[in-house]
C-alpha positions in Angstrom: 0.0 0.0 0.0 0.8 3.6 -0.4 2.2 5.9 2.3 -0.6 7.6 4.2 2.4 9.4 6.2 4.9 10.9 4.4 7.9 13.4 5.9 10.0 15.2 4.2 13.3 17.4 5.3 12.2 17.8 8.5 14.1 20.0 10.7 13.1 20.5 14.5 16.1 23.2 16.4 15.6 24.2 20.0 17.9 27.0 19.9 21.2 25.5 18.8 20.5 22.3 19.5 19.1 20.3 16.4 17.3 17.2 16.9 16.3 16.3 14.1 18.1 17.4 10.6 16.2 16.7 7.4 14.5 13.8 8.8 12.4 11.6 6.0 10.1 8.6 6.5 7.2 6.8 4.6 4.7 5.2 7.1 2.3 3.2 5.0 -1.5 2.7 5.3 -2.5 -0.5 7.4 1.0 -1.4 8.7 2.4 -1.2 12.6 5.3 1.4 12.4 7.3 1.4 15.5 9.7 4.3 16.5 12.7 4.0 17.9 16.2 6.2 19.1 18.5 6.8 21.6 17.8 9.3 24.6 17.4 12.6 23.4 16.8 11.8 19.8 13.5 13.3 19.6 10.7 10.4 19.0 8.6 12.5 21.2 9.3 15.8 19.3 8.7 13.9 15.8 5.4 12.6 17.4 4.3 16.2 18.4 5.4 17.0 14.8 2.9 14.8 12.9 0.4 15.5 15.2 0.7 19.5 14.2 1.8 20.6 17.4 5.1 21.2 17.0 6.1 23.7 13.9 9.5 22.3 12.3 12.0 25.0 11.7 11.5 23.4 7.5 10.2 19.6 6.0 6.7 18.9 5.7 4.5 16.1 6.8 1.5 14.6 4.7 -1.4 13.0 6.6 -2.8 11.3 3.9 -2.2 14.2 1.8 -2.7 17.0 3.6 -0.4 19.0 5.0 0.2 19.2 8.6 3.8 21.1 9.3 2.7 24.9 9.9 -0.5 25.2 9.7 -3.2 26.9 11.7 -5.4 24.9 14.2 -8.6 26.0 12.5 -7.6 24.0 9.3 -5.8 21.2 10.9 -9.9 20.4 12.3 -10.4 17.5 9.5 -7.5 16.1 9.9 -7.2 15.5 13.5 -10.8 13.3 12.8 -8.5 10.6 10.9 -6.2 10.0 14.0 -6.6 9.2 17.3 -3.7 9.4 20.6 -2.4 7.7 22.9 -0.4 9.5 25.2 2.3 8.1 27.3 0.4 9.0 30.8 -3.0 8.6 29.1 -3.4 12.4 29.7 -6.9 11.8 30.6 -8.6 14.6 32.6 -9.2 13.5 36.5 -12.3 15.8 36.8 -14.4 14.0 33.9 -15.0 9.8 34.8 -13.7 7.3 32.3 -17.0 7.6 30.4 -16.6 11.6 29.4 -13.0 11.2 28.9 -13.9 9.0 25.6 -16.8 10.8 24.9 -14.7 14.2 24.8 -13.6 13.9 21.3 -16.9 13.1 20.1 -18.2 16.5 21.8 -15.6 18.7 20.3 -16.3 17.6 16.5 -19.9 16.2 16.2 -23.4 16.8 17.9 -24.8 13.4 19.1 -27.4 13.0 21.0 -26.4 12.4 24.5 -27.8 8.6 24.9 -26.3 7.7 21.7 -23.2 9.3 23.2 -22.6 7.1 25.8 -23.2 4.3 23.8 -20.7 4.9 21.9 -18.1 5.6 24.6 -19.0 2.4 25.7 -18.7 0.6 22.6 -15.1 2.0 22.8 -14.3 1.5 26.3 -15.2 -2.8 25.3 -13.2 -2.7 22.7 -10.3 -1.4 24.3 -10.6 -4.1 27.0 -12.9 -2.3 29.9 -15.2 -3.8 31.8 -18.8 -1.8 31.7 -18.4 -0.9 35.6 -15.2 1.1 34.6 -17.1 3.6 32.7 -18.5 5.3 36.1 -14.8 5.6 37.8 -12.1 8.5 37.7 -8.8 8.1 36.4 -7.9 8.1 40.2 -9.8 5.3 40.5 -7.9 2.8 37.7 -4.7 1.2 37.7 -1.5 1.8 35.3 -3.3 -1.0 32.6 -6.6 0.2 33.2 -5.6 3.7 32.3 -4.0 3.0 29.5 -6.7 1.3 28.2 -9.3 4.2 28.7 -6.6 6.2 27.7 -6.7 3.6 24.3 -10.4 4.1 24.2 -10.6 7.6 23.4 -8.0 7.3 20.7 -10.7 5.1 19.3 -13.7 7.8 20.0 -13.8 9.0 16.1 -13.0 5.5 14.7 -9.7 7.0 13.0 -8.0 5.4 10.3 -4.6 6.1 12.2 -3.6 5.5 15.4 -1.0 7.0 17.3 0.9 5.3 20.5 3.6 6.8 22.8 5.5 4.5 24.8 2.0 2.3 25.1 3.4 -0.9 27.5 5.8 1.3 29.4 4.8 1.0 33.3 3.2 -2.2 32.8 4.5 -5.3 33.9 5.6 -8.2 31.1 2.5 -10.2 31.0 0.1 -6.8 31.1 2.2 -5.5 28.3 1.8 -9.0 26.4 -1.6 -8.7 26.6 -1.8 -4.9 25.6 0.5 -5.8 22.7 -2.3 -8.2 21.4 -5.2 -5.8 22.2 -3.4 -3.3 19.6 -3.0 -6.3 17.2 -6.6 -7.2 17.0 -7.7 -3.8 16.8 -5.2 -3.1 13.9 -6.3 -5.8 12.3 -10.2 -6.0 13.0 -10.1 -2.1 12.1 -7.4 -1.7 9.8 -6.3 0.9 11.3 -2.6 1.9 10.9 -0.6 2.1 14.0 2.4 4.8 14.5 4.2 4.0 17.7 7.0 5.1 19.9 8.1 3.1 22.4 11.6 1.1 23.3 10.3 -2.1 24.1 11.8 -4.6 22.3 9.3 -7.1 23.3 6.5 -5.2 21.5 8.7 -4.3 18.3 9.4 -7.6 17.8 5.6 -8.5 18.5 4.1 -6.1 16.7 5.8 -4.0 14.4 6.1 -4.5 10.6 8.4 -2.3 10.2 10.7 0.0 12.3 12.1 3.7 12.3 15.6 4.4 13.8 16.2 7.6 14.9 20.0 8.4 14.7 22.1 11.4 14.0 19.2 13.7 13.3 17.7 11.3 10.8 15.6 8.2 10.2 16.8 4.8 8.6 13.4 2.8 8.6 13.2 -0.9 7.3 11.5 -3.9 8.3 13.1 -5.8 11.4 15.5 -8.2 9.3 16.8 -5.1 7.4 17.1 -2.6 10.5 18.6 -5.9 12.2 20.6 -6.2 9.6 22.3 -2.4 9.4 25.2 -1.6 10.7 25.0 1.6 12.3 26.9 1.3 15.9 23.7 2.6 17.7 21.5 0.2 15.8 24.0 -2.3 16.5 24.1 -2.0 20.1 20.5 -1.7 20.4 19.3 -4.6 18.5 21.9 -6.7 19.5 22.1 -6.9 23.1 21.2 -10.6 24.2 17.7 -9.8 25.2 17.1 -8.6 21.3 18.7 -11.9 20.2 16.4 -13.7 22.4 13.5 -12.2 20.7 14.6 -12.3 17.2 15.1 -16.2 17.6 11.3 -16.6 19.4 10.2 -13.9 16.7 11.7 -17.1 13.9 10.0 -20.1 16.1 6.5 -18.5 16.1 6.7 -17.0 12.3 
């Protein structure tokens, strides 16, 4: 398939630092793309980036065509309906209960009738994994999983065709992060949605991800796993490597 993400020449300076220094990728429609790079390589600043709320200092970034690098909120409206996010902390707002939190998005963009607004949140809150007595609690009231999941939910709240994940099993122990891995599959899957992540779990790249985008020296070599396995970059090298990584590339083999 075509890319439904494209960047081009990005540049993102803070001051005279530069992160990232004509950074290109092609993330393609109905594929897991995972994110990767050293500390202080800027996933989360790229992240912000497609998302429209970081301006680059130059580049552009297509969201399935249009534009996002620059431009004013007001037009960036239609576009923000075709993704959904996952934030690291969930970012969900502790004075609304699970159930508003999801149906938030839905608010800001569409008028629907309140019964068939809760409905919906529902519908969301199932899919993501939630028990129906979960809807009624606060995010004070949910453990790290739990919130993720809500936090998952309202991604889901405008049935996007992209979804968006930062550092989405971080915090969660190995079997709850197993078992998130495989909630994002079968929604990925069951939806075809395509899934941009960040995160530095090798478990989950190596579960998940079709392909893989290395942050390094300001730019981005991307690949599927045998080719970025394969490169020979000395922080790629390290990284994937490492006797854990080799641990998971031979279970990756036994189960493919």
């Amino acid at each position: 398939m075509g890319a439904i993400i494209e960047i081009r020449g990005v540049v993102n300076r803070f001051g005279r630092q530069v992160v990232h220094d004509g950074l290109d990728a092609d993330i393609r429609a109905g594929e897991v793309f995972g994110i990767v790079g050293g500390s202080g390589s800027g996933k989360s600043v790229l992240l912000r980036t497609m998302l429209g709320l970081q301006r680059p200092a130059a580049g552009s970034v297509r969201i399935e065509g249009e534009e996002v690098a620059g431009r004013p909120e007001r037009e960036l409206l239609a576009v923000k309906r075709r993704y959904g996010v996952m934030f690291q902390r969930g970012a969900l707002f502790t004075s609304l209960t699970v159930q508003q939190n999801v149906e938030l998005p839905v608010r800001e963009h569409f008028r629907v009738p309140g019964g068939l607004l809760a409905e919906l949140a529902r519908l969301r809150l199932r899919m993501a994994g939630m028990p129906d007595d979960a809807a009624a609690k606060y995010p004070a009231q949910l453990s790290g999983g739990m919130t993720k999941r809500a936090a998952l939910a309202r991604a889901l709240a405008l049935d996007p065709a992209i979804l968006f994940l930062d550092e989405p099993t971080s915090g969660l122990d190995p079997i709850s992060a197993a078992e998130f891995d495989e909630l994002v599959l079968d929604l990925q899957r069951g939806l075809g949605l395509t899934v941009v992540m960040i995160t530095h779990d090798l478990d989950t790249i190596f579960r998940v991800c079709n392909r893989v985008g290395v942050i390094v020296d300001g730019k981005m070599i991307s690949g599927t796993l045998e080719e970025i396995v394969a490169n020979p970059h000395p922080w790629i090298q390290e990284y994937f490597h490492g006797e854990r990584s080799r641990a998971m590339r031979e279970q990756a083999v036994t189960n493919g």
